[in-house]
C-alpha atoms as a printed R data frame, in Angstrom:
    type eleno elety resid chain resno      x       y       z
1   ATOM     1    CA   UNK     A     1 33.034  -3.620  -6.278
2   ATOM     2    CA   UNK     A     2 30.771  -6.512  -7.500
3   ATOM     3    CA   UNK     A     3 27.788  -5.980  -9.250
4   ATOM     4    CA   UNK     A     4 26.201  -8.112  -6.619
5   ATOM     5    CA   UNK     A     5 28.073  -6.512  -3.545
6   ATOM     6    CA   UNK     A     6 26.130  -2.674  -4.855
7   ATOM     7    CA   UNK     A     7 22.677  -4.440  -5.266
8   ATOM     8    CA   UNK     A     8 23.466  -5.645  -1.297
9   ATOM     9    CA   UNK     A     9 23.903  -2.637  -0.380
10  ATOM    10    CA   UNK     A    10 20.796  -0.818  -2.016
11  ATOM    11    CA   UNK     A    11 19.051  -3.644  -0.390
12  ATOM    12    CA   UNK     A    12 20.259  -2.381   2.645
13  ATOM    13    CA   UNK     A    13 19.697   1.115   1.849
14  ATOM    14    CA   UNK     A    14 16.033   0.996   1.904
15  ATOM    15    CA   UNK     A    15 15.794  -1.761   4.839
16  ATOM    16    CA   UNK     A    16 18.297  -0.976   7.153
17  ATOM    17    CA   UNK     A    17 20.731   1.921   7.124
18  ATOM    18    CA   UNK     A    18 20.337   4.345   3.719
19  ATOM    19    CA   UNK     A    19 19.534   7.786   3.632
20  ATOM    20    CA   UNK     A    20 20.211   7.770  -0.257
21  ATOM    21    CA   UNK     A    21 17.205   7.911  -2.037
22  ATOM    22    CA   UNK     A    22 14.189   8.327   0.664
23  ATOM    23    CA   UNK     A    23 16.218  10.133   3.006
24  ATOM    24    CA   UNK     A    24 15.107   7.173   5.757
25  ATOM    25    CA   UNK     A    25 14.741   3.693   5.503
26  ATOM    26    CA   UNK     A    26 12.413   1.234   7.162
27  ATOM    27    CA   UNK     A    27 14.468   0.429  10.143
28  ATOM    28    CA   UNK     A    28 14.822   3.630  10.918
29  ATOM    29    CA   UNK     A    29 10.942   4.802  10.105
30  ATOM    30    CA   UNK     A    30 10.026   1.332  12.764
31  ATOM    31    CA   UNK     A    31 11.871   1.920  15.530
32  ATOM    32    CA   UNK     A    32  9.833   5.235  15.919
33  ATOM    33    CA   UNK     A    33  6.539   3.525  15.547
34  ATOM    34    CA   UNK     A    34  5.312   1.777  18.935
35  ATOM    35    CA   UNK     A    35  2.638  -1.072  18.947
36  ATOM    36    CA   UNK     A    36 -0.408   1.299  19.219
37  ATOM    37    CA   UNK     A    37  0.542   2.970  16.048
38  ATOM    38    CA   UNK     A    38  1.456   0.335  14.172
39  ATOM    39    CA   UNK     A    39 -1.528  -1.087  14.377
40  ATOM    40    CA   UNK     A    40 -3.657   1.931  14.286
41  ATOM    41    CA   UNK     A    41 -6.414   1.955  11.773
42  ATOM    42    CA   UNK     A    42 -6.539   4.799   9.300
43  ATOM    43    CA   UNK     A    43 -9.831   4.711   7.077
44  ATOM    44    CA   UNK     A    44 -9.082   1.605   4.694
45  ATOM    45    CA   UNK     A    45 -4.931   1.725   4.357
46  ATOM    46    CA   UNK     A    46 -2.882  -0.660   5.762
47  ATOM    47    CA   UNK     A    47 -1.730  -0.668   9.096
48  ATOM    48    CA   UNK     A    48  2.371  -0.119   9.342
49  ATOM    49    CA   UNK     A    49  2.340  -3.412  11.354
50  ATOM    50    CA   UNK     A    50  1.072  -5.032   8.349
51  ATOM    51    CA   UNK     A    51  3.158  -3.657   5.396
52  ATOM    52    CA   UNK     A    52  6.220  -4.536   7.879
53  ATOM    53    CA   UNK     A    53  4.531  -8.321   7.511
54  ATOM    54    CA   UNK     A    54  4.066  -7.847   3.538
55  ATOM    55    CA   UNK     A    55  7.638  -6.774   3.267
56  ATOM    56    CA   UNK     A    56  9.091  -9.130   5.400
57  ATOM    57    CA   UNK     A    57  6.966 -11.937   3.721
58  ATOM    58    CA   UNK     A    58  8.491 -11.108   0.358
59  ATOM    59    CA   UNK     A    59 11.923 -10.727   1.732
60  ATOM    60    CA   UNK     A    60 11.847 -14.427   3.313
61  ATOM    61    CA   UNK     A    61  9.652 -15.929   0.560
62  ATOM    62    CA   UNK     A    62 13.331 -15.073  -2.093
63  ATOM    63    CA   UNK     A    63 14.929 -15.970   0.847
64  ATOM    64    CA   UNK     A    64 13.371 -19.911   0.428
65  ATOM    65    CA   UNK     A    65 14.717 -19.647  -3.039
66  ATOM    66    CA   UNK     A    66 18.420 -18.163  -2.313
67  ATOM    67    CA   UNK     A    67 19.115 -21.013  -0.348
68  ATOM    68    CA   UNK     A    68 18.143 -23.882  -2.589
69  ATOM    69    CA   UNK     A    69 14.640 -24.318  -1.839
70  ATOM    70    CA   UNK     A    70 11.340 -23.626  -3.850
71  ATOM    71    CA   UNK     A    71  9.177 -20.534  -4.165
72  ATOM    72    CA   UNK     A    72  6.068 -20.762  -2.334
73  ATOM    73    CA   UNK     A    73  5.133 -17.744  -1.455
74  ATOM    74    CA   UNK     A    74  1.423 -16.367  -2.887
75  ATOM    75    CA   UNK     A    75  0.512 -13.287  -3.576
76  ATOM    76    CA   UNK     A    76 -3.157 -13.498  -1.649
77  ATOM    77    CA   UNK     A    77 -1.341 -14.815   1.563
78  ATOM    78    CA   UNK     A    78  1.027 -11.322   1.852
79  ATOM    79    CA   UNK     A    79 -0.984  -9.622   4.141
80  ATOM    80    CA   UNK     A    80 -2.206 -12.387   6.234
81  ATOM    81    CA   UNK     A    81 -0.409 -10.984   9.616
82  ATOM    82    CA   UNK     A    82 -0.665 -12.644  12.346
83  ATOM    83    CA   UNK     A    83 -2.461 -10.605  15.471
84  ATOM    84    CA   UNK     A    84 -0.570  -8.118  16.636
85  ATOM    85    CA   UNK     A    85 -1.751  -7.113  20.045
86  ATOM    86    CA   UNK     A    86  1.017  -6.188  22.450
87  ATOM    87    CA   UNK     A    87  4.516  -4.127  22.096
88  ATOM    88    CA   UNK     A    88  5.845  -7.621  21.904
89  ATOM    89    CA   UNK     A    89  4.409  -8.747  18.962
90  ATOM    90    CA   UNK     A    90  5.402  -5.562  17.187
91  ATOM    91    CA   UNK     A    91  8.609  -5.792  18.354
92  ATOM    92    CA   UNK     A    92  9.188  -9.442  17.212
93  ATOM    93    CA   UNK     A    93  7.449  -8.566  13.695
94  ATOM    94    CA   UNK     A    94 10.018  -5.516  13.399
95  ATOM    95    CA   UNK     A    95 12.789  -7.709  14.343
96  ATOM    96    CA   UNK     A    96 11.320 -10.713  12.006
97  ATOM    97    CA   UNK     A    97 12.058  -7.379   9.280
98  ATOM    98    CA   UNK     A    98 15.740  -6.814  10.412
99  ATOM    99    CA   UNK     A    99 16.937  -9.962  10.151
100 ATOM   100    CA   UNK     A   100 15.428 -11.085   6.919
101 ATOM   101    CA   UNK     A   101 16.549  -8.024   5.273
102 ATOM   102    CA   UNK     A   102 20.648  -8.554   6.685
103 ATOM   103    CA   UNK     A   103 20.243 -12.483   5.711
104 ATOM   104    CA   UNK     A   104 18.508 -11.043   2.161
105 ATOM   105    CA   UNK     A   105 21.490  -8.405   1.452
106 ATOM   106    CA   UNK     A   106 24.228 -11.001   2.863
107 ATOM   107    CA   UNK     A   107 22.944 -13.760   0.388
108 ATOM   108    CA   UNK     A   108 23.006 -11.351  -2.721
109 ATOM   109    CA   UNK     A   109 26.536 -10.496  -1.251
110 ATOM   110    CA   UNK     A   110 27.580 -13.603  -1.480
111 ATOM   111    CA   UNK     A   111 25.763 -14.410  -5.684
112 ATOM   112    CA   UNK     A   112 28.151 -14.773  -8.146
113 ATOM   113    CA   UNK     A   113 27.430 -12.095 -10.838
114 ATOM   114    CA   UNK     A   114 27.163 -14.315 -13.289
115 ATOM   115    CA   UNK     A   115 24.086 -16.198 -11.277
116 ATOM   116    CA   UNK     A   116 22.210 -12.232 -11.349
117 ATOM   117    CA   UNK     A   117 21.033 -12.919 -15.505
118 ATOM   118    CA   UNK     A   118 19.701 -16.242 -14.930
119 ATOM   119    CA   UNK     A   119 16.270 -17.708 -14.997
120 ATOM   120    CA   UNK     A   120 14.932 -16.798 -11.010
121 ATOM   121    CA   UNK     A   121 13.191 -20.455 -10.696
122 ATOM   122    CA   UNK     A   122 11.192 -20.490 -14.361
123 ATOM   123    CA   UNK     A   123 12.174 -18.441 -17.355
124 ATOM   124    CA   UNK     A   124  9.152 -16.725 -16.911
125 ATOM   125    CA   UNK     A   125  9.585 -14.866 -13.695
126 ATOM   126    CA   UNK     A   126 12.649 -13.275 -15.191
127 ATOM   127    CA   UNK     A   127 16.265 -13.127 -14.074
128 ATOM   128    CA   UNK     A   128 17.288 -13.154 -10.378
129 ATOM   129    CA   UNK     A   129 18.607  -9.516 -10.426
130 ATOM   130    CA   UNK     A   130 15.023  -9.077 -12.358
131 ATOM   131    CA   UNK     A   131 13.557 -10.164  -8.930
132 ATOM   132    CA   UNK     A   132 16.045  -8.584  -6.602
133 ATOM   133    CA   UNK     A   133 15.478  -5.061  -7.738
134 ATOM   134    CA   UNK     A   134 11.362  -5.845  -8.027
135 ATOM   135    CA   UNK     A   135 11.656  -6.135  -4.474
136 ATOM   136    CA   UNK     A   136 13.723  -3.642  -3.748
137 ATOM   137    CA   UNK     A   137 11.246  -1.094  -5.210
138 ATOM   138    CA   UNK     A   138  8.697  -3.008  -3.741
139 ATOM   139    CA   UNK     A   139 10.264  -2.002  -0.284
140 ATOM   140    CA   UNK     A   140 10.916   1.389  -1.381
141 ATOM   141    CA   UNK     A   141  7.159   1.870  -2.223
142 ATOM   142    CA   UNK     A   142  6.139   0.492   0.840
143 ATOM   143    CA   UNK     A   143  8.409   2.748   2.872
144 ATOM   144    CA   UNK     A   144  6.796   5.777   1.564
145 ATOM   145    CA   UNK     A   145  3.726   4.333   2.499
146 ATOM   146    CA   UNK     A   146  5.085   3.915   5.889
147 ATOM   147    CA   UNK     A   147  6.204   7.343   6.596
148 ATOM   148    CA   UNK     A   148  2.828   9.126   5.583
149 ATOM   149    CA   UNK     A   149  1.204   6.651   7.832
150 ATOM   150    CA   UNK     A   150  3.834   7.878  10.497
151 ATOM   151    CA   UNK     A   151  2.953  11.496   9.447
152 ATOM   152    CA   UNK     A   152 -0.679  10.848   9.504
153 ATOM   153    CA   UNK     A   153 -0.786   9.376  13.100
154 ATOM   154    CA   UNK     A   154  1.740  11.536  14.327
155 ATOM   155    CA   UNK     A   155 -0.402  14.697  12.965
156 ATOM   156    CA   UNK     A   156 -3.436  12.955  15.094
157 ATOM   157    CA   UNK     A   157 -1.908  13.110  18.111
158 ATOM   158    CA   UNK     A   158 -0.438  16.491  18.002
């Protein structure tokens, strides 16, 4: 297997369909989570509604780069979410998720290995596979973040 096919798939370990390392993933946390919880308030975290939109902001700002444009994503602008205020809007910012995450593991799929050790738009940002697995611990810390969010509100209601 290519280097670049098992860095897909740990993508899509922690997005979409592992149990490997967390024992869940965030597809799988989301689709439990309806509208009024994702956007419940608890003290000054996050909302799940907007790490999903942090997440999938990252996801589709590498996204710009893997197919030939530039990197314009900002650091201060990842959690500027949209309102979320119907099951609708939660649904279409979970599905906004999926489908960056499938398009972000096909696209490293599809890298030639060789492309993983070099420069990820400037030599200073490090290598793509530098980048790649940044934000593929970046979802994994997230998606603990998500579950004891889940915990918490589920706890409340109980």
């Amino acid at each position: 297997m290519s280097r670049s096919k098992e860095i897909a798939n740990r993508a899509r370990e922690v997005l979409l369909n592992g149990k490997w390392i967390a024992n869940t993933n965030f597809k799988e946390q989301l689709l439990q989570v309806t509208y009024q919880q994702a956007t419940q308030q608890i003290s000054n975290l996050n909302t799940i509604a907007k790490l999903t939109f942090h997440v999938n902001y990252y996801l589709v700002g590498l996204l710009e780069v893997f197919n030939g444009g530039d990197l314009t994503i900002k650091d201060k602008f990842s959690f500027d979410m949209p309102p979320v205020i119907s099951e609708t809007d939660w649904q279409r910012l979970r599905d906004e998720l999926f489908n960056s995450s499938e398009q972000f593991a096909k696209k490293i799929e599809q890298m030639p290995d060789a492309l993983l050790g070099q420069p990820f738009v400037k030599e200073e940002y490090g290598s793509y596979l530098r980048n790649i697995d940044a934000i593929i611990e970046h979802c994994y810390y997230h998606l603990g973040q998500v579950s004891l969010l889940r915990k918490m509100i589920m706890h409340d209601h109980s």
